[in-house]
PLY file of the C-alpha trace (Angstrom):
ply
format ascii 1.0
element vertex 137
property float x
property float y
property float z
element edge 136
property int vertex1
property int vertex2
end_header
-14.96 27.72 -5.92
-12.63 28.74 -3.23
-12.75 32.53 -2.27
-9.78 34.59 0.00
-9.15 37.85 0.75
-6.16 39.46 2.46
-6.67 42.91 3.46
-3.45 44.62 4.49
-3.82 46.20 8.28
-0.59 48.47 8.53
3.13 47.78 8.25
3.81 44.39 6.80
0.56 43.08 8.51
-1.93 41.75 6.78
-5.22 39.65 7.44
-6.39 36.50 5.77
-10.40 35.92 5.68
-11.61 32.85 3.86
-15.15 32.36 1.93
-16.94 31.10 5.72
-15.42 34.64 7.11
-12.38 33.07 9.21
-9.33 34.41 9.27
-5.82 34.30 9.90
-3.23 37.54 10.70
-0.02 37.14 8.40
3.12 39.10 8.55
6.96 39.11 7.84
9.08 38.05 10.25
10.21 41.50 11.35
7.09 42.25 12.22
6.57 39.11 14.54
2.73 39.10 14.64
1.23 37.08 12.06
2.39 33.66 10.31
4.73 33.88 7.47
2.79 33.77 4.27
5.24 30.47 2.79
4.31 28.81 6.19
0.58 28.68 5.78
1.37 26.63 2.96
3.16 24.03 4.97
0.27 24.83 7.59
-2.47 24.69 5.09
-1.03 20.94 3.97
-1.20 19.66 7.40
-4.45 21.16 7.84
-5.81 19.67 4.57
-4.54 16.35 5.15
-5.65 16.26 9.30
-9.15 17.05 7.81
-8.58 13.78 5.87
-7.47 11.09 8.44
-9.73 11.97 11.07
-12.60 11.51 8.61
-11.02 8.40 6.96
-10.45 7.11 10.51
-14.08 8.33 11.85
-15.97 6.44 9.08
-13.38 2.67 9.96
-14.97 3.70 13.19
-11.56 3.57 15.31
-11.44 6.20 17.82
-9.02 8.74 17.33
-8.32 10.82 20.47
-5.30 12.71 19.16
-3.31 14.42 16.16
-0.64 16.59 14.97
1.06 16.79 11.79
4.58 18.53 11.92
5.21 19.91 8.51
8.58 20.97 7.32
9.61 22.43 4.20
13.14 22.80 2.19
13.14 25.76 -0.04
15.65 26.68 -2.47
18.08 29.49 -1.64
16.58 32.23 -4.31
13.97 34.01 -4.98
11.08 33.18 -5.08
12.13 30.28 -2.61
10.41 27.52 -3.72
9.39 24.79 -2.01
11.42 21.69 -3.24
10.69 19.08 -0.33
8.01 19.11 2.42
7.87 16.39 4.88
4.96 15.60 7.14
5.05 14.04 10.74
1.50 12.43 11.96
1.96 11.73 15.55
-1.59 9.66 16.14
-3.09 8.64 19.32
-6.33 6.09 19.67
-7.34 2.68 20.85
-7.56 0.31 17.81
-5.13 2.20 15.71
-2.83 -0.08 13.36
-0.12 0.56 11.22
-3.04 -0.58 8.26
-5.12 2.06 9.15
-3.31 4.89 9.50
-1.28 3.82 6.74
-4.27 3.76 4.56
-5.82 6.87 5.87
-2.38 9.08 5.16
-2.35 7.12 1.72
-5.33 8.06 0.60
-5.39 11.36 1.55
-2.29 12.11 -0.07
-2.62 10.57 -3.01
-6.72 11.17 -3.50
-8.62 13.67 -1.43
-6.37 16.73 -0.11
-6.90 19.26 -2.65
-3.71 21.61 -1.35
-1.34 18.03 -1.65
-3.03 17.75 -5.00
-1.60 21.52 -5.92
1.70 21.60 -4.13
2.69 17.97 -5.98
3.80 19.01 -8.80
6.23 21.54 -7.68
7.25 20.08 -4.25
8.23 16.15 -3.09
5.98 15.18 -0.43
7.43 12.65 1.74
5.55 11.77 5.15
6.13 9.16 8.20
4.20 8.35 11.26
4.25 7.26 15.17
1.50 5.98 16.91
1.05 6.89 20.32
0.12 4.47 23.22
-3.64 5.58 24.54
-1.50 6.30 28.21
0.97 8.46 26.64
0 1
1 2
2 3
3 4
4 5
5 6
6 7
7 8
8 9
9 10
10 11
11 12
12 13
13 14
14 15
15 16
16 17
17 18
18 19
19 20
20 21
21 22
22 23
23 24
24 25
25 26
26 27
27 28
28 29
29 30
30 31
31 32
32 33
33 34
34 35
35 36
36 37
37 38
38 39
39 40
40 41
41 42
42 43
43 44
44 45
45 46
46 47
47 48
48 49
49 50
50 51
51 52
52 53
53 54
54 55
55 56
56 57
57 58
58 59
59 60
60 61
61 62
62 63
63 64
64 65
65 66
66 67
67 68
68 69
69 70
70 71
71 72
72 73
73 74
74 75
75 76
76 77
77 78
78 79
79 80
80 81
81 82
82 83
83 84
84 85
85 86
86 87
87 88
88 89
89 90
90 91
91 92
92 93
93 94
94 95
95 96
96 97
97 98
98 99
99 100
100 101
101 102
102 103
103 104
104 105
105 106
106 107
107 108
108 109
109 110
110 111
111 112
112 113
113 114
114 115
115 116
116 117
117 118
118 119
119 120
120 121
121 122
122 123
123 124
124 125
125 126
126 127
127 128
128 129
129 130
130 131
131 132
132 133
133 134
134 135
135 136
């Protein structure tokens, strides 16, 4: 069972501790010292799904030296500004990375192991592309 808390620190600050005691500081954008509460959705997709493809890629044994996932999101224009689209960049790096593997990886993360793409699926349209890096770059 997952587990949060968020503990409110002042102002419109807050902090974010998870079940293994991490955390993460939150705020409004006035306040301009946390993350914005929608955006650690879009941050907590990326997350979920980098945790994925480097294990997928770990256990084909192809050596991943690099990763980021650029999430964006499209929300609608009212409250409660829902997210409607969310697109995901993977920018990979690695020798013997093909356009199978990765493909696969992304695939079946999305589609069978990220628990937060799993939630955010039926509300949001997930789309997601990806660039492969030379190892020099």
């Amino acid at each position: 069972m997952g587990i949060a808390t968020v503990r409110w620190i002042g102002e419109k600050k807050f902090i974010g501790i998870d079940s293994t005691n991490h955390s993460v500081v939150l705020s409004t954008p006035d306040d301009g010292v946390g993350m914005k509460p929608s955006e650690l959705l879009l941050v907590a997709l990326a997350a979920c799904t980098a945790v994925d493809v480097v294990e997928i890629l770990s256990k084909k044994r192809i050596g991943l030296s690099g990763l980021e996932i650029q999430a964006s999101g499209e929300q609608d224009a009212d409250p409660p500004w829902t997210f409607r689209k969310i697109h995901l960049k993977y920018i990979l790096k690695g020798k013997g990375l093909t356009e199978k593997s990765v493909e696969q990886a992304i695939q079946l993360s999305e589609e069978k192991y990220c628990s937060v793409s799993a939630t955010v699926r039926g509300t949001a349209e997930i789309t997601w592309n990806y660039e492969i890096l030379s190892e020099d770059a």
